[in-house]
N, C-alpha and C positions, 0 to 999 in steps of 0.2 A: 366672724362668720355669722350670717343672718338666718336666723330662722320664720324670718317672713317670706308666704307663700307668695308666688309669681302672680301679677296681676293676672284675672281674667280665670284663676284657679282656686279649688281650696281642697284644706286639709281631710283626708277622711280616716280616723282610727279607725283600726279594726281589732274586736278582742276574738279571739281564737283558742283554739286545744287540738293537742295532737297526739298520738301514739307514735312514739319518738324509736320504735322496736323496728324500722324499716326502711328508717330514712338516714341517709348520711352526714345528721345534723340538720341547723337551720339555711344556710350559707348555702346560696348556688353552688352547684359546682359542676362543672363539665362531665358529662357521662355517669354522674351517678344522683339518684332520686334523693332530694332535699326539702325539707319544708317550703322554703321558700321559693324554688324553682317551682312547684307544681301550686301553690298559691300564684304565683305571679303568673301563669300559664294561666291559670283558671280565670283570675281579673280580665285578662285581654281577653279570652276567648268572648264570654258571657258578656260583655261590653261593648263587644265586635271593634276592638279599637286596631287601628292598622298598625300601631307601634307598641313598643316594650313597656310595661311598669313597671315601676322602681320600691320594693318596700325599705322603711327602716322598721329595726324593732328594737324591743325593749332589752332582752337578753338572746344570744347567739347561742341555743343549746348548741350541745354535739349529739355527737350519734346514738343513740341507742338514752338519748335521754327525753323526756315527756315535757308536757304543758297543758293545765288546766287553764289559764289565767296570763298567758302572752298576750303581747298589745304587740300591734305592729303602726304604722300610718303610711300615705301614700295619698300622691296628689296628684287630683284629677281636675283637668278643663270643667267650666261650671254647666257647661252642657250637657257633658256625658253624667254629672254628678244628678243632674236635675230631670235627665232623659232613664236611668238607672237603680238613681239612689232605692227607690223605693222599691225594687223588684231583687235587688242586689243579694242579698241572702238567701230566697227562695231560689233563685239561679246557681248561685254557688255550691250549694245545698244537692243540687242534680250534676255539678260538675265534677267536683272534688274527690278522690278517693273517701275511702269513709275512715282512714285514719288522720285524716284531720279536718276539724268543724270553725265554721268563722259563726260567732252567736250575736254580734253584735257589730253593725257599722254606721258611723253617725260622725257628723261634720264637727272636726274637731275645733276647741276653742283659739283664740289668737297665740301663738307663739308655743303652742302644744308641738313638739316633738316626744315620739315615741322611745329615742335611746337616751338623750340629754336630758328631759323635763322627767325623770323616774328618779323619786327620792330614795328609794328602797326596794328592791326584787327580796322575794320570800321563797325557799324552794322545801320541802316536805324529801327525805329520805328514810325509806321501808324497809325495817330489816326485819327479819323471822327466824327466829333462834329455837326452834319447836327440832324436837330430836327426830323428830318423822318429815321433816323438812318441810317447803311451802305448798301451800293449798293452790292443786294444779288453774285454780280459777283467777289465782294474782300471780303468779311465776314469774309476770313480764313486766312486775311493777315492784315485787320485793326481793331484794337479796338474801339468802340462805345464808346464815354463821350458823358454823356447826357446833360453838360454843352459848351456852347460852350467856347472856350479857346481864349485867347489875346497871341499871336506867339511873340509880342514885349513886354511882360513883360516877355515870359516865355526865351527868349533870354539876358535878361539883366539881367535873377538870373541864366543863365546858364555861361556868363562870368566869375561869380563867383567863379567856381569850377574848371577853368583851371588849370595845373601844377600840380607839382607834392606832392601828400597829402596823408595822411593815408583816406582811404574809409570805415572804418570799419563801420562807420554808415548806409553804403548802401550796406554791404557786408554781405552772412551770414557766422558766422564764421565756418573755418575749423581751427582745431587742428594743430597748428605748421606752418602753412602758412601766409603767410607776406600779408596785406590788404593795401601794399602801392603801388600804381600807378602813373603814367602821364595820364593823362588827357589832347588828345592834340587839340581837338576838341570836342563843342558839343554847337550843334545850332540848330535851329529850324525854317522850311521854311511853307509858304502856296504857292506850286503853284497853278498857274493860268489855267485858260482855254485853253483846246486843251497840255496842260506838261503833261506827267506822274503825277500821283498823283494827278492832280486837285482838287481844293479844299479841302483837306484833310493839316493838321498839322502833315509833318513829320522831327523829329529827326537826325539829324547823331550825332553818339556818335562813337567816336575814339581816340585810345589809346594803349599804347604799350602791357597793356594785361590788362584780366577784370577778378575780383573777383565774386564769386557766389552771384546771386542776381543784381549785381551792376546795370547794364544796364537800368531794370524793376524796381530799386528803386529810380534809377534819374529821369525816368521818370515819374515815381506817384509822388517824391516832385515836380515838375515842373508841374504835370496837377492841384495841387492845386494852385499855382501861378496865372497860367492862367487862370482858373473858379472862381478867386477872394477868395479861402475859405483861402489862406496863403498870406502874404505880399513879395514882391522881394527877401528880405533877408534869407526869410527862408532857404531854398537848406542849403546856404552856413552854418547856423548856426547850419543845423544836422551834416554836415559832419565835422565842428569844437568838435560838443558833442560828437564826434567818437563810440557811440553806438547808438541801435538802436531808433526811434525815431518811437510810435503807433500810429504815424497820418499820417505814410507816409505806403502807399500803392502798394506791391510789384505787378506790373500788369501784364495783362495776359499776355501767351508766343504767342502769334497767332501773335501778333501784330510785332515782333521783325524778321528781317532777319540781318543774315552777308553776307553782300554786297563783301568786299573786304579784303586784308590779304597782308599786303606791306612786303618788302625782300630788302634788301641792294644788295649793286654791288656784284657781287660773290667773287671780293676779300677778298670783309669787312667781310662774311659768318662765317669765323671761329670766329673771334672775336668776333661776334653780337653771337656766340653760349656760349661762354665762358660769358658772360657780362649778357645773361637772366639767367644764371645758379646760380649768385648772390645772395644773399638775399637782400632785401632792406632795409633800414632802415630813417630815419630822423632825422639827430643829433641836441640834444640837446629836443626832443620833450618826455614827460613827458607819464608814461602809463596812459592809461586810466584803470577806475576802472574795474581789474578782467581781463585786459587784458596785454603783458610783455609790456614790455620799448620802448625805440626808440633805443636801443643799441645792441650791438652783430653781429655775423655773420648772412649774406645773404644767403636767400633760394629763388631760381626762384620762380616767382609770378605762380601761377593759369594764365591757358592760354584759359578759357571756356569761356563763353558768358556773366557771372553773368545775369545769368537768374534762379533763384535756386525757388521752392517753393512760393507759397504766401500763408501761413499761415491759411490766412482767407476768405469770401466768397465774400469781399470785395463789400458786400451792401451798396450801398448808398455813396461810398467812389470812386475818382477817379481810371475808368476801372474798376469796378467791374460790376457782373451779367450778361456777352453777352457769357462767352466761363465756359467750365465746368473744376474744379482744374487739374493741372500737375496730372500725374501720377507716376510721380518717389519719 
């Protein structure tokens, strides 16, 4: 597969944010309002192009989860690039709902792809464990645990799960796709007075790409860690039983934004394209039951959020009862 632009075209990134509280994820979808349907509505509109655009991006939130730091890209006739480029923002800017903003559009380099060329997506999860609950001003951005959590226990079972490991236990499975990542970061801060965030326990979880679910599943084994209901070891002992495990709790999407979407030199571009196209695998690692091998050819990972469903109403269970199920 080539990721060189059709002659006579070129590439245009676009970095964006959204308020993820309204949309039914990034993903068109028929009859209900998505990032990307009303982004792509808005390009043709303010373009006046007679036909459809096409975004890719970097990670596929779901519903009800955010973006400060989405990249998307999309390629336009050098005409419309050259008749546009420069008015493109200020137009977008008057077209677009105001829960989501494009801050940034420029001619991408040679063999830049938005989903393949991201060495790492970074996503930020906000939880608020304050016994008077969350400050009605972030509601839509932190999750409520009604226990308060310990940040250094929940950091010493998140060491745990560094490198690179099958996730299938925090993944929900899709058919034919590989549940094997890196894991290259994921820790857990409280800041302090007058920081962002103030006393709240947030997350960074980053990684070269993330499985459905994955995100909101690390984080409900870790919010059992830290309200004392699981011991340090756990985390690491689900993602050893590489299925799924009914005491960990998939939590809500309000809570989760991607922060950030990293990209190699533009030399390395082509390569880092060719190298996610992959499938993964882990040799010599035994299937788990009902699911294949560690053997065979590579298929590029899922490059979404692992933010997929929570199953359940999550009563009485880390993050449950403050925000109302996904919709997708």
């Amino acid at each position: 597969m080539s990721d060189d632009v059709e002659p006579g075209h070129v590439r245009v990134r676009l970095d964006l944010s959204y308020d993820g509280k309204d949309f039914s994820g990034w993903a068109r979808q028929r009859e209900r309002r998505t990032v990307q349907g009303e982004l792509e509505d808005a390009l043709r509109v303010v373009m006046r192009l007679p036909y459809p655009v096409e975004l890719t991006v970097a990670g596929r939130t779901d519903a009800g989860v955010h973006a400060r730091g989405q990249v998307a890209h999309v390629d336009l006739a050098e005409e419309v690039w050259a008749e546009h480029g420069g008015k493109l923002l200020r137009r977008l800017a008057g077209r677009l709902p105001h829960d989501v903003r494009v801050w940034r559009a420029s001619q991408a380099p040679p063999h830049f792809n938005a989903r393949f060329s991201a060495i790492w997506r970074r996503y930020a999860y906000r939880v608020g464990d304050h016994r008077g609950g969350v400050d009605p001003l972030r509601r839509g951005h932190v999750l409520w645990h009604d226990r308060p959590v310990d940040v250094d226990l929940m950091n010493e079972a998140a060491a745990r799960l560094l490198g690179e490991h099958d996730f299938a236990a925090y993944c929900k499975k899709r058919e034919g796709a590989t549940t094997i990542r890196t894991l290259l970061d994921l820790h857990w801060e409280r800041p302090g007075p007058g920081e962002e965030d103030a006393g709240l326990a947030v997350a960074t979880v980053r990684a070269d790409a993330f499985c459905h679910n994955m995100v909101r599943a690390l984080v409900g084994s870790m919010l059992l860690v830290g309200d004392g209901h699981r011991p340090v070891g756990f985390p690491a002992e689900v993602l050893a039983g590489r299925v799924r495990h009914s005491a960990v709790n998939v939590v809500r999407p309000h809570g989760l934004t991607l922060e950030e979407v990293g990209y190699p030199a533009d030399d390395q571009l082509a390569a880092r394209n060719l190298a996610a196209r992959n499938k993964r695998s882990l040799p010599g690692v035994a299937a788990a039951p009902g699911r294949p091998g560690g053997s065979g050819p590579r298929s590029p990972p899922a490059t979404g959020d692992g933010t997929g469903v929570a199953g359940d109403s999550g009563a009485g269970r880390p993050g449950g009862g403050d925000s109302p199920p996904e919709q997708r």
